[in-house]
C-alpha positions in Angstrom: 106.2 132.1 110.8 106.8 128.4 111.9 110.2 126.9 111.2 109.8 122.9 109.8 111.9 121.2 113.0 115.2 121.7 114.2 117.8 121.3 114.3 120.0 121.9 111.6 123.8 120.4 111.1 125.9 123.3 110.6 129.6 123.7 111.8 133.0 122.9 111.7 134.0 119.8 111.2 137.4 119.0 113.3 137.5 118.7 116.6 141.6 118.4 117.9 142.5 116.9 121.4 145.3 115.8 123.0 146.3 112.4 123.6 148.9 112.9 126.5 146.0 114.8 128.2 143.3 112.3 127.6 146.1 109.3 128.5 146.5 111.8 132.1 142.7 111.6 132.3 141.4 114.7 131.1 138.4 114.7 128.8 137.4 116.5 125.5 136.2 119.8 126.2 132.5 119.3 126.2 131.7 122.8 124.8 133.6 121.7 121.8 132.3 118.9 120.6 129.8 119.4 117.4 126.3 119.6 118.5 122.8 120.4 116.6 121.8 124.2 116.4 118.7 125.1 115.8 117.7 126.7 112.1 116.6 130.2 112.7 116.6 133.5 110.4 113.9 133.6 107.3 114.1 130.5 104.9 116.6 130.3 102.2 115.8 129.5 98.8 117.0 126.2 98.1 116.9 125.4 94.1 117.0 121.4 93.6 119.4 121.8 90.5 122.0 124.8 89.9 123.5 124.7 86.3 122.4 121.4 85.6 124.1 119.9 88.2 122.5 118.1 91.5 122.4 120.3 94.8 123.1 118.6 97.7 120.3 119.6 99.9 120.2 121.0 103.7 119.4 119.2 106.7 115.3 118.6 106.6 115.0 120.6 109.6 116.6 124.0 108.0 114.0 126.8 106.7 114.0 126.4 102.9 111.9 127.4 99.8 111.9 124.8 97.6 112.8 125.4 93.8 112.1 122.7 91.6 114.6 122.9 89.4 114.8 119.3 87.8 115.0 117.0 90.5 112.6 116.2 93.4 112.5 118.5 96.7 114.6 116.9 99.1 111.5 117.0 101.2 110.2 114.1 99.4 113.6 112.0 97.9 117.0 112.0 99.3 119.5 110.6 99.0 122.1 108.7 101.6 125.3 109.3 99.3 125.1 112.8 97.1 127.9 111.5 95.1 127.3 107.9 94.1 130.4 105.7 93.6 131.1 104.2 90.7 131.6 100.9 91.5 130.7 98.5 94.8 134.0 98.4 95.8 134.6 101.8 96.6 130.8 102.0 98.4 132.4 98.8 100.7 134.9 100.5 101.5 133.6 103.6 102.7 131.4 101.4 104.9 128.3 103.9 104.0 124.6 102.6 102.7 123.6 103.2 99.1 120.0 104.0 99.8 116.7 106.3 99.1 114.4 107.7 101.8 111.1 108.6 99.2 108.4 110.8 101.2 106.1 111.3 98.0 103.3 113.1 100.3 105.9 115.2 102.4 104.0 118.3 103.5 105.9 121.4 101.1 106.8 124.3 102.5 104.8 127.7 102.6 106.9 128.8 100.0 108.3 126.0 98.0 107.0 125.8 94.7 103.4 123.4 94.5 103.7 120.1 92.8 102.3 120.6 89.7 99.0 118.3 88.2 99.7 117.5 84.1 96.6 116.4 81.9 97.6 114.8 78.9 94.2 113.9 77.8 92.8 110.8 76.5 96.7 109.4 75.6 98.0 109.7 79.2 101.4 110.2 80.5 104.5 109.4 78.0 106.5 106.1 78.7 109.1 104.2 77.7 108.6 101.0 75.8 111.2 98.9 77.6 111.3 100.0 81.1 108.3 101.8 81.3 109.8 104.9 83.1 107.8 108.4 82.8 108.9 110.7 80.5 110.9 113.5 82.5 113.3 116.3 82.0 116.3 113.7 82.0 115.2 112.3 78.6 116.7 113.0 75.5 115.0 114.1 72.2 116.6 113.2 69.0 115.8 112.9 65.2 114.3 116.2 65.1 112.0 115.3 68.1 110.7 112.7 66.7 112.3 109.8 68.9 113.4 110.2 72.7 115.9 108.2 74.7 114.6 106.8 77.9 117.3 107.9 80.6 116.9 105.4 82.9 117.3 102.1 79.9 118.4 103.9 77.0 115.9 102.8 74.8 115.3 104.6 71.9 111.6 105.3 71.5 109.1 106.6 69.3 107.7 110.2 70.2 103.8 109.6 70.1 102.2 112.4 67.2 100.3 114.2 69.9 103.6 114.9 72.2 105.7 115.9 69.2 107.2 119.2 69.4 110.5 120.5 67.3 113.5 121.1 68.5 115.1 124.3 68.9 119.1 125.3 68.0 120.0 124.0 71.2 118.9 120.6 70.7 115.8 120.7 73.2 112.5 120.9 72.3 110.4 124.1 71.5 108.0 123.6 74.4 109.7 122.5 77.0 108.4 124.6 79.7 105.1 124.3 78.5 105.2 120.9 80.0 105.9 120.4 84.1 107.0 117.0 83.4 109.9 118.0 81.2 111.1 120.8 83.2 110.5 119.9 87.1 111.9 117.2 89.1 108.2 116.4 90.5 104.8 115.8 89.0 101.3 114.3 89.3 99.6 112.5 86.1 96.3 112.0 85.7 95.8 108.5 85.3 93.5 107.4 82.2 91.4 104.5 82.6 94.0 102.2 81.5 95.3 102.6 84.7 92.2 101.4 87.1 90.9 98.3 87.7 88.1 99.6 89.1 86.6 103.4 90.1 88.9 105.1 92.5 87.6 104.1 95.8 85.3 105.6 98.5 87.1 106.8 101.2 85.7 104.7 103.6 86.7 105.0 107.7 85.2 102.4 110.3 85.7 102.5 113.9 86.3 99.4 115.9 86.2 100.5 120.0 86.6 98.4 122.8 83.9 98.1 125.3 86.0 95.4 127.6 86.2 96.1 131.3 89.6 97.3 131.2 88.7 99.8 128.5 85.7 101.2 130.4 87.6 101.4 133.4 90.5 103.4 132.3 87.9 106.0 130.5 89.6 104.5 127.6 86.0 103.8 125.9 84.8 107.2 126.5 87.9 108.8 125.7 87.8 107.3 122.3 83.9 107.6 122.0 84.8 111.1 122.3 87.5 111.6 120.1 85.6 109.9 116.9 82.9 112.1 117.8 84.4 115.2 117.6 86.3 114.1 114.3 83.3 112.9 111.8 83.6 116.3 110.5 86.8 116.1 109.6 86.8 112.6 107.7 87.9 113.4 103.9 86.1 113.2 101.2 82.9 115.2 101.5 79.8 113.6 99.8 81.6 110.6 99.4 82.9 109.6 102.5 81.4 106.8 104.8 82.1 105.4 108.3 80.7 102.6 110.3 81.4 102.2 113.8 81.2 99.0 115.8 82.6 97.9 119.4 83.7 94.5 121.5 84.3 92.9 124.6 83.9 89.0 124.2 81.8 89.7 121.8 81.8 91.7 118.6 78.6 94.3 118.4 78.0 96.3 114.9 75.4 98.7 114.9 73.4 100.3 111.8 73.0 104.1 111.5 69.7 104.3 109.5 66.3 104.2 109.7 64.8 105.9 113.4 67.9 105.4 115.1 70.9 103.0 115.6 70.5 99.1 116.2 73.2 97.0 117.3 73.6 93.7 115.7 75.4 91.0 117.8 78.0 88.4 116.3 78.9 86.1 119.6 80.8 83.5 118.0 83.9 84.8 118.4 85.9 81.3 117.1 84.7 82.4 113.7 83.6 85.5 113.2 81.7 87.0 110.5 80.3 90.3 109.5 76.5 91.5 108.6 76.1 93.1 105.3 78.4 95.8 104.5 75.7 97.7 102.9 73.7 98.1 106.3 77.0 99.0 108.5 78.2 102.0 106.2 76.7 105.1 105.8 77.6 109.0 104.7 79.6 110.5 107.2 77.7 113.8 106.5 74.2 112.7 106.4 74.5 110.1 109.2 77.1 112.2 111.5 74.1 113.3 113.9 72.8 109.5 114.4 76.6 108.4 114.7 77.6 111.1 117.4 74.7 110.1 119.4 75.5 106.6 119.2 79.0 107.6 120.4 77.7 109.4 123.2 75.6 106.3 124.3 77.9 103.6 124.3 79.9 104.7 127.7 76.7 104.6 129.4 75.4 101.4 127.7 78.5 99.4 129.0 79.3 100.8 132.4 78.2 97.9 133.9 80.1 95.6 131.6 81.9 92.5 133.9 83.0 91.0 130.0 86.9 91.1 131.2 87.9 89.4 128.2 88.5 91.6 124.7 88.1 89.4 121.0 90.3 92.3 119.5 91.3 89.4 116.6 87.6 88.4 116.5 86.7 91.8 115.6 89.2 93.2 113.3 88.3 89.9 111.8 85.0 91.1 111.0 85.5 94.4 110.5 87.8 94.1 107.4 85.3 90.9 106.0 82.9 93.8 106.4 85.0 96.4 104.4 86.3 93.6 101.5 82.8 93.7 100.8 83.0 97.1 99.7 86.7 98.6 97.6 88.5 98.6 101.1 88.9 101.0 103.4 90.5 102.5 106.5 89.9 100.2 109.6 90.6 102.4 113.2 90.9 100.3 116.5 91.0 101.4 119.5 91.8 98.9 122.3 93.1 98.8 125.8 93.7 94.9 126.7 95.5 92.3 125.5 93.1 89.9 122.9 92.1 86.7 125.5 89.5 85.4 123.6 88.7 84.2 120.0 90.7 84.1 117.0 93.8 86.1 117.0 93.4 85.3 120.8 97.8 86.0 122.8 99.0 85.3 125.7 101.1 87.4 128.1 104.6 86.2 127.4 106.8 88.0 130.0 106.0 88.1 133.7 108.5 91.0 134.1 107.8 93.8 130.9 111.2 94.6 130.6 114.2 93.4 128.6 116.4 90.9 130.6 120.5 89.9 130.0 121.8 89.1 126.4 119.2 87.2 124.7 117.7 87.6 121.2 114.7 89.6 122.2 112.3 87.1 120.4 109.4 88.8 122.2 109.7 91.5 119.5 108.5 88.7 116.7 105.1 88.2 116.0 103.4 85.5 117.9 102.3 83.1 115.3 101.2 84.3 112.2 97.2 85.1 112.7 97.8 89.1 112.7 100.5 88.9 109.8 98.2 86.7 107.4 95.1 88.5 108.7 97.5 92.2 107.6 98.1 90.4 104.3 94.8 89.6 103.4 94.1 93.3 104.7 96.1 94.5 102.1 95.1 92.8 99.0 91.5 94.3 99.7 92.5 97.9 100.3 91.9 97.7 103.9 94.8 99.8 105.9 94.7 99.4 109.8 95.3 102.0 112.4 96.2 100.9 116.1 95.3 103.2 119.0 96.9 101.2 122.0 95.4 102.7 125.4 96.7 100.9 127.8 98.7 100.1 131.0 99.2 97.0 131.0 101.2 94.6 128.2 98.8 94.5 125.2 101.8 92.8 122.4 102.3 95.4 120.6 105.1 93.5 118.8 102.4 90.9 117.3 99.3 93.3 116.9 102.0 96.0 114.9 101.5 93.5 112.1 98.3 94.9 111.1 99.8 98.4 110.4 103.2 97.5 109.5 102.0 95.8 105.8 98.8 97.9 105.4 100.0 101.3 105.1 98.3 101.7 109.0 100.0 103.6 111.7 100.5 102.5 115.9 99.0 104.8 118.1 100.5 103.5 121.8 99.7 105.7 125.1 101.7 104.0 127.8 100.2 104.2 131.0 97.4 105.6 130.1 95.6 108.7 131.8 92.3 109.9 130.6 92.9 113.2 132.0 96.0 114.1 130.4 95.7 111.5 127.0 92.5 112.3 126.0 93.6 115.5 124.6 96.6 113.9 122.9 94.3 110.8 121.8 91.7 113.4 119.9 94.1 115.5 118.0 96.0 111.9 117.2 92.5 110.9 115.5 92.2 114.2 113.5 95.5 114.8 112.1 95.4 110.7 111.2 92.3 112.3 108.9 93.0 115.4 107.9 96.5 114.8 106.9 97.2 114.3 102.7 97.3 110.8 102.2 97.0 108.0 99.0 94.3 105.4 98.8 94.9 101.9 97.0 98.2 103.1 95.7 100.9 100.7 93.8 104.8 102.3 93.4 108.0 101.3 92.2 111.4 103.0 92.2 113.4 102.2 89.4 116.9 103.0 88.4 119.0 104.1 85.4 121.6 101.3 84.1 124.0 99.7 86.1 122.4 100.5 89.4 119.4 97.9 90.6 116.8 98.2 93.6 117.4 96.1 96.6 115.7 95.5 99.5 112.3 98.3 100.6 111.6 99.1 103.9 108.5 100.6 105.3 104.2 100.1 106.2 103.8 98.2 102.4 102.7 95.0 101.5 104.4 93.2 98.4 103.0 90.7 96.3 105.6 90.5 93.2 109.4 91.6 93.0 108.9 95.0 91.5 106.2 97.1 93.1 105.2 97.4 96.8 101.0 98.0 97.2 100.0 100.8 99.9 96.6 100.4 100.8 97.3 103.6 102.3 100.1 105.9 102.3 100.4 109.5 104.1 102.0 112.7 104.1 104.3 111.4 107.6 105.4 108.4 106.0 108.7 107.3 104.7 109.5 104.2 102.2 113.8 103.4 102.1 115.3 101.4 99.5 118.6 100.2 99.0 121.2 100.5 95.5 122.9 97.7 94.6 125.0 97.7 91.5 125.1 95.5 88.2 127.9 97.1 86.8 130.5 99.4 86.8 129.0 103.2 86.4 131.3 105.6 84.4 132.4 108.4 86.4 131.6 112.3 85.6 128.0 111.5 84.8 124.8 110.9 86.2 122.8 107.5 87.3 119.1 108.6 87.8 116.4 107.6 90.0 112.4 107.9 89.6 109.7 106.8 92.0 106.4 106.5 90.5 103.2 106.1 92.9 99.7 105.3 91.6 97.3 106.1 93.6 93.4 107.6 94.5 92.9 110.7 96.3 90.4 111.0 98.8 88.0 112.9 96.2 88.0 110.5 93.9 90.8 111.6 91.5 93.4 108.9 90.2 96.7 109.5 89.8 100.6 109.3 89.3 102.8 110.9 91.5 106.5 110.7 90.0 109.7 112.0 91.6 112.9 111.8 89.8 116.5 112.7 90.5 119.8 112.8 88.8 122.6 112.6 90.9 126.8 112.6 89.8 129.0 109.6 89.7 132.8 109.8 91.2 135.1 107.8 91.6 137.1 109.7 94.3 136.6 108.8 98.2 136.5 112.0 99.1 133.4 113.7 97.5 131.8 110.4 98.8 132.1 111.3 102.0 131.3 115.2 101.4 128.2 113.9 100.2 127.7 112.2 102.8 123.6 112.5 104.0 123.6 112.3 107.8 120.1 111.9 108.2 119.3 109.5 106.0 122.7 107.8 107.0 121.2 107.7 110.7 117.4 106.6 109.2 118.3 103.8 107.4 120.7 102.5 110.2 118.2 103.5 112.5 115.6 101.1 110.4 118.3 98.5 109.8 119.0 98.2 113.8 115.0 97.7 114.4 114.1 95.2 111.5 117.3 93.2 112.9 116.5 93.7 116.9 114.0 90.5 117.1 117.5 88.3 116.0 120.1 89.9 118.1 120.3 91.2 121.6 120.2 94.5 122.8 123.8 94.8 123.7 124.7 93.2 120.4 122.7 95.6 118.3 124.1 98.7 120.3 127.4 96.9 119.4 126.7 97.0 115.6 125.4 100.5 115.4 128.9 101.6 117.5 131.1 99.8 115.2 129.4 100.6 111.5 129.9 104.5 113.1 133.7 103.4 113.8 134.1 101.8 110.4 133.2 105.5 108.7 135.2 107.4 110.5 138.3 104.9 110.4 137.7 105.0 106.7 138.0 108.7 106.6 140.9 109.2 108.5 142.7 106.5 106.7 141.9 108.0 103.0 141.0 111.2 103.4 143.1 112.7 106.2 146.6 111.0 105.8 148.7 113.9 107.2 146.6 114.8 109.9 148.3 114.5 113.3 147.2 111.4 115.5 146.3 113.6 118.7 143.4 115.1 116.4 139.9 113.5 116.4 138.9 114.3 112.8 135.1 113.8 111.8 134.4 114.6 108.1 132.2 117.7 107.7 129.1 116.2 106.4 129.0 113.7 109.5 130.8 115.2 112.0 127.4 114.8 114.2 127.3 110.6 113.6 128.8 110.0 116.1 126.3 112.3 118.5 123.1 111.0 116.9 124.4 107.2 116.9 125.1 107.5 120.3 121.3 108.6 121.0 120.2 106.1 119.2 121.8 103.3 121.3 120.7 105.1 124.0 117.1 105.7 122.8 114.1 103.7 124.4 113.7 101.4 121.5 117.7 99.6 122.6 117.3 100.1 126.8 116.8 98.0 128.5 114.5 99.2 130.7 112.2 99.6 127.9 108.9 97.6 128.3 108.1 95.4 125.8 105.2 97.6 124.2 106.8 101.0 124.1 109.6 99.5 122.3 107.2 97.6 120.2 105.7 100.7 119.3 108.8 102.8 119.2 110.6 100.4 116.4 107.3 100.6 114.3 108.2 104.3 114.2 111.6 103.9 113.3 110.8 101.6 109.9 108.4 104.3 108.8 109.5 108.1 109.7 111.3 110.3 107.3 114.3 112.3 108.9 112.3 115.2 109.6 110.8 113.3 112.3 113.8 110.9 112.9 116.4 113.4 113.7 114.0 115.1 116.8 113.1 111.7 118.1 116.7 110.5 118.6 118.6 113.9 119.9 115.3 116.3 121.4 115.3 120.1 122.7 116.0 120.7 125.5 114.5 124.6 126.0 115.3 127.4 128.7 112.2 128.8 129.1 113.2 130.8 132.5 115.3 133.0 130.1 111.9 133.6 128.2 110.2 133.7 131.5 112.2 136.1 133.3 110.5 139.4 134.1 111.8 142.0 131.8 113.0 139.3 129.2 113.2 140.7 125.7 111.1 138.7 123.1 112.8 139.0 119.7 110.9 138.2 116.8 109.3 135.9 119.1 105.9 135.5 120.8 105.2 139.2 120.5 102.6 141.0 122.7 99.4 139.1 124.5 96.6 139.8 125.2 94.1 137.9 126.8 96.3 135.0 126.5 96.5 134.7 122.7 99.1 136.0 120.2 97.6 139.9 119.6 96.9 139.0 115.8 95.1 135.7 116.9 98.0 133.7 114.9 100.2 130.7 116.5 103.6 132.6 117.1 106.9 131.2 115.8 109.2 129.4 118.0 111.0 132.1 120.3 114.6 132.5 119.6 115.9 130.4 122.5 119.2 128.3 122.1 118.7 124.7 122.9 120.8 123.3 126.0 123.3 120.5 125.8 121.6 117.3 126.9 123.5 116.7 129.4 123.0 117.1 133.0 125.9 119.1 133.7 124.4 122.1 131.7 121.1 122.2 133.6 121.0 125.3 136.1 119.0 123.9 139.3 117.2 127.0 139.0 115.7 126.9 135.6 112.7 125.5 134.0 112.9 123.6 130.8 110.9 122.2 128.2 112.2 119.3 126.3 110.9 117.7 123.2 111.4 115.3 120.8 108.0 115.7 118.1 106.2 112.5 120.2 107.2 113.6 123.7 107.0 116.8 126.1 108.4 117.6 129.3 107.9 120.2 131.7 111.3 120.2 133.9 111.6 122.7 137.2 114.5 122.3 138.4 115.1 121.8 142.5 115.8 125.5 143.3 113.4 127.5 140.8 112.1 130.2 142.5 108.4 129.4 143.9 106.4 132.4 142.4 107.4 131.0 139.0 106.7 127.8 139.5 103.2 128.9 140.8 102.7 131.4 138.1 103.6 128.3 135.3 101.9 125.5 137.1 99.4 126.3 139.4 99.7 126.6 143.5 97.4 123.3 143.2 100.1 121.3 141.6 102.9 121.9 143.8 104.9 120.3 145.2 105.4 118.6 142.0 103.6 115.9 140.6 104.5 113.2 137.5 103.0 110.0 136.0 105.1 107.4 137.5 104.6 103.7 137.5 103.4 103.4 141.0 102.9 106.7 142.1 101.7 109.9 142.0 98.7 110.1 139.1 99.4 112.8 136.8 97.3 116.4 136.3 97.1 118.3 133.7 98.7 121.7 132.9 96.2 124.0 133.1 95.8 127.2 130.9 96.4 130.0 133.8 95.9 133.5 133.4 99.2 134.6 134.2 102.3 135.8 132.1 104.5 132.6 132.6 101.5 130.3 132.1 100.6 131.7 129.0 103.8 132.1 127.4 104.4 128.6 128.3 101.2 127.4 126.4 102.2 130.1 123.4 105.3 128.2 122.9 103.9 124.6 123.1 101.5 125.7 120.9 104.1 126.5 118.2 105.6 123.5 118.9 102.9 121.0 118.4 102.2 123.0 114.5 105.9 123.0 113.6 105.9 119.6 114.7 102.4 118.4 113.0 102.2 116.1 116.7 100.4 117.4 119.9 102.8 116.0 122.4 102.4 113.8 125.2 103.4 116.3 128.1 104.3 115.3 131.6 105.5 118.0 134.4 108.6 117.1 136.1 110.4 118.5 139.5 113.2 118.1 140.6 113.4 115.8 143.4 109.8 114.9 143.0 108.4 111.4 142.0 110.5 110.6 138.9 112.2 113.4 139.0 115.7 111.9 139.3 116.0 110.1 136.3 114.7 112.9 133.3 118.6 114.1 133.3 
């Protein structure tokens, strides 16, 4: 069985060293500092609430069964601080974020328990009259059942005649496990018609391609001409679903899908564009998929000959979404490969170099004008959510064009250096989990909190209109929203403050609802149990979020500066408070985040701060950062690095692992589990010049053979035709592909990937790496 992701936090928490032999020049024992270790063994039962009281939950990347027990599965709420202080003062001083990171459509678990749907009939869900919270298990019943107080406002309400149940001798009321919404943490509503403007609408996907001669060249065209094709069957929403598909080069072309066969319809005033009839562009993906796949197949062919070097990428997502505002919205998909010359929305290039230079503000990270951001926010208001599939090698601005995504609920697909032999693989399965994924159309959410605490500032792919509630156009299962806790008053310690997050939204059958997630968590006023519950990866998201939405105004060596010295700050805190008598040659690191230290380290160090990071990757790489949750985070900052020579080895015992093959497939046809291998260090210093790794990070895969591997296992793993080594490598060597071999090595490899890419929900982007090859030298 698949574990979620690794790795998991556990440990001790002190590590000792002595100052006279650091002052002489010695360094920390490297074996001893804390690292990740990877989660293995079956999954633990992890119950949300035990006697009442909060749990503080595991690491996101430890095997759990979920128990709702009264609050939400940490898989889709956590918490930064497990113990929230009671006043702002004693927050300041621990120099730690008050914060939320809400997943609402966090994939469960195989065994955690389902969120549960509630019907409540023609009266819909329960609320209270002041604040207009959701009734939940943190209310109170009084007067016999026949008033509740709200637990976020303390209003006292009146209990509607058809919710009224007694209450027993213990105060609560007869029925309360007859109802999910009194007794679990997490819940879905179904939404009465009070609660739509409108019928829940189609799910509706077009795709935008672009034909320019940079796309066709690359392959990029066909690739995505492809990908599309192969996916209409898997575009949600059965009988209902639609799609459209239309391309551009300097021009914008549409085409329409009935009658004979498809027509293209040509709009070539790119200056100020405009869209044919919505209702001759859209079509059922199920009744039209045949004319639609042949179109797709056509339209490599129909532009090989293309010389229109210029692409009107803001001339066609114009049109496109004027197209889809004609209908209830929609899901827009572009894939583009050049930077937009022509029309509206038309850049320029605005480094000659790609690459971050000396100690500037790197204002290339802001939005060029504000074409893509209004364009984004009119997007929004008409349900239209915008997906960017960036194929290409040259500088695109990603940093303006992430706009479209960033306040629609969209997501930024970027494949630097594009290579149609290795990406198109990667570029496919990217399209198909994008659809088959859970996700929320046209939804509106709000997080509101009990008295005395107040919501700050969101973060995240929204767009927001009014103070309150943040609209999601779209919304899926791999994204994250974080909001901050501020305070308006003192809290009074020993109790509980309480938290819900309520989402409205359509599903992609049709159904409207309201997804709410509540906690309760404990109030102290004692520094300590702050910092033992202390959330590390939420800790590291939000400053990892903070650090990007800050990046366009500060430098690179600045921000690196910031993230060192908020991580200083905590652990200066500590020592000063908590750890009094401990002796000044010890390092001491508080058990909940001993591993800061570690992961805000990689994330100075991590592509989207280098600065040998090209302006596009690190585009793309802080649009991930303001949206993961931690399960994704975590990887993406500190990888695995794999020894897949001890799995290799001939002889080597496979524990609970991959099990026996045959004919290069698991022998009961099922994706194995991850093989019990210990992650390596990441450091060069623990790499054996003789072994083969695989390192990972849930986006990125490499193959590494180290100088001095022995030949026949290279061959067997690679392929005689691939060696010596090969890797993609700005200016040199084009990349291959890893072949599916029929030996042992080869297949045990691909067995393991395999596993990887489903624990990881991602397919990888995997490059092969030698030692002393072409790029080579700088993986370690």
């Amino acid at each position: 069985r698949l574990g979620r992701a690794p790795p998991s936090h556990g440990g001790g928490g002190t590590l000792q060293t002595d100052l006279h032999q650091q002052r002489q020049g010695a360094r920390i024992d490297n074996a001893q500092m804390p690292r990740p270790s990877a989660a293995v063994g079956d999954p633990k039962v992890f119950e949300t609430r035990v006697n009442g009281k909060h749990h503080i939950p595991p690491p996101s990347g430890d095997f759990i069964a979920v128990r709702d027990c009264g609050n939400a599965s940490p898989r889709n709420m956590r918490l930064s601080l497990n113990y929230v202080p009671n006043q702002s003062s004693l927050l300041h001083t621990t120099g730690m974020p008050l914060a939320v990171l809400l997943q609402p459509l966090a994939l469960p678990g195989p065994e955690d328990d389902p969120i549960p749907v509630v019907d409540l009939g023609e009266h819909g869900p329960v609320r209270c009259l002041r604040c207009k919270a959701y009734v939940n298990g943190f209310m109170t019943f009084i007067d016999g059942g026949h008033r509740f107080q709200c637990n976020l406002c303390g209003q006292s309400n009146m209990t509607p005649e058809h919710y009224f149940s007694p209450l027993g001798p213990d105060g609560a009321r007869r029925d309360v496990y007859e109802h999910p919404e009194l007794c679990r943490g997490s819940v879905d509503f179904v939404a009465t018609a009070e609660y739509m403007v409108q019928p829940p609408m189609l799910p509706t996907h077009y795709f935008l391609i672009d034909v320019s001669l940079a796309a066709v060249t690359s392959g990029a065209t066909a690739a995505a001409c492809s990908a599309v094709s192969q996916t209409l069957q898997d575009v949600p929403g059965g009988e209902r679903a639609r799609v459209g598909i239309a391309t551009f080069d300097s021009a914008v072309q549409f085409y329409t899908l009935r009658g004979q066969g498809p027509q293209m319809l040509v709009v070539p005033d790119v200056g100020d564009p405009y869209s044919p009839s919505a209702a001759s562009l859209l079509v059922s993906a199920i009744q039209a998929r045949e004319q639609a796949q042949q179109l797709l197949e056509s339209i490599p062919q129909l532009f090989a000959s293309t010389q229109a070097s210029e692409a009107a990428t803001g001339a066609a997502i114009t049109a496109v979404i004027s197209a889809l505002k004609e209908t209830s919205g929609g899901k827009l998909h572009v894939f583009m490969a050049a930077l937009p010359k022509v029309g509206v929305g038309a850049l320029h290039k605005r480094s000659a170099d790609g690459v971050a230079a000396g100690d500037q503000p790197l204002t290339i990270m802001m939005p060029d004008g504000k074409f893509y951001t209004k364009l984004a926010a009119d997007a929004a208001e008409h349900q239209v959510a915008v997906d960017l599939f960036i194929m290409g090698s040259t500088f695109v601005d990603a940093a303006t064009l992430r706009e479209l995504p960033g306040h629609t609920g969209g997501q930024l697909y970027h494949y630097p250096d594009w290579a149609p032999t290795l990406d198109s693989d990667l570029l496919f399965n990217d399209l198909r989990w994008n659809l088959q994924r859970p996700q929320a159309l046209e939804g509106v959410a709000r997080l509101r909190a009990s008295t005395g605490l107040d919501v700050g500032k969101y973060g995240g792919p929204f767009h927001r209109r009014t103070a309150d509630d943040i609209e999601l156009p779209a919304l899926n299962a791999d994204q994250a929203i974080s909001a901050t806790l501020t305070y308006d008053e003192r809290l009074k310690s020993s109790t509980e403050v309480f938290l819900q997050f309520a989402l409205l939204y359509s599903t992609t059958h049709g159904h409207r609802r309201i997804r709410v997630h509540n906690m309760g968590v404990p109030v102290t006023d004692t520094l300590s149990n702050v910092f033992r519950g202390a959330d590390l990866e939420v800790q590291l998201n939000v400053m990892a979020r903070q650090a990007a939405a800050a990046l366009p105004s500060t430098s690179l060596p600045d921000t690196r500066r910031k993230v060192e010295k908020s991580v200083s700050d905590v652990l200066g805190v500590y020592r000063k408070f908590c750890a009094k008598g401990a002796n000044p040659g010890q390092l001491i690191l508080p058990e909940a985040l001993k591993l800061l230290p570690l992961y805000a380290l990689a994330l100075s160090k991590s592509p989207a701060f280098r600065h040998d990071t090209h302006h596009d990757a690190r585009a793309a790489m802080l649009a991930r950062m303001e949206a993961l949750p931690t399960l994704r985070t975590m990887p993406l900052l500190y990888g695995r690095l794999l020894p897949l020579h001890r799995l290799l080895a001939p002889g080597a015992a496979i524990q609970g692992g991959l099990g026996e093959l045959q004919g290069g497939q698991p022998a009961d046809g099922a994706l194995p589990p991850l093989p019990p291998l210990d992650a390596v260090s990441l450091s060069s210093k623990d790499v054996d010049t003789e072994g083969v790794y695989l390192w990972e990070n849930g986006w990125d895969a490499v193959v590494y053979v180290g100088q001095n591997a022995p030949g026949g296992l290279v061959g067997a793993l690679l392929g005689d035709e691939i060696v010596p080594p090969i890797m993609l490598q700005r200016g040199g060597h084009p990349p291959r592909h890893l072949a599916r071999l029929g030996t042992r090595e080869s297949r045990l490899l691909h067995a393991v990937l395999d596993s990887i890419r489903q624990q990881r929900a991602s397919y990888l982007r995997l490059r092969v790496v030698v030692a002393g090859g072409p790029g080579g030298g700088g993986v370690l």
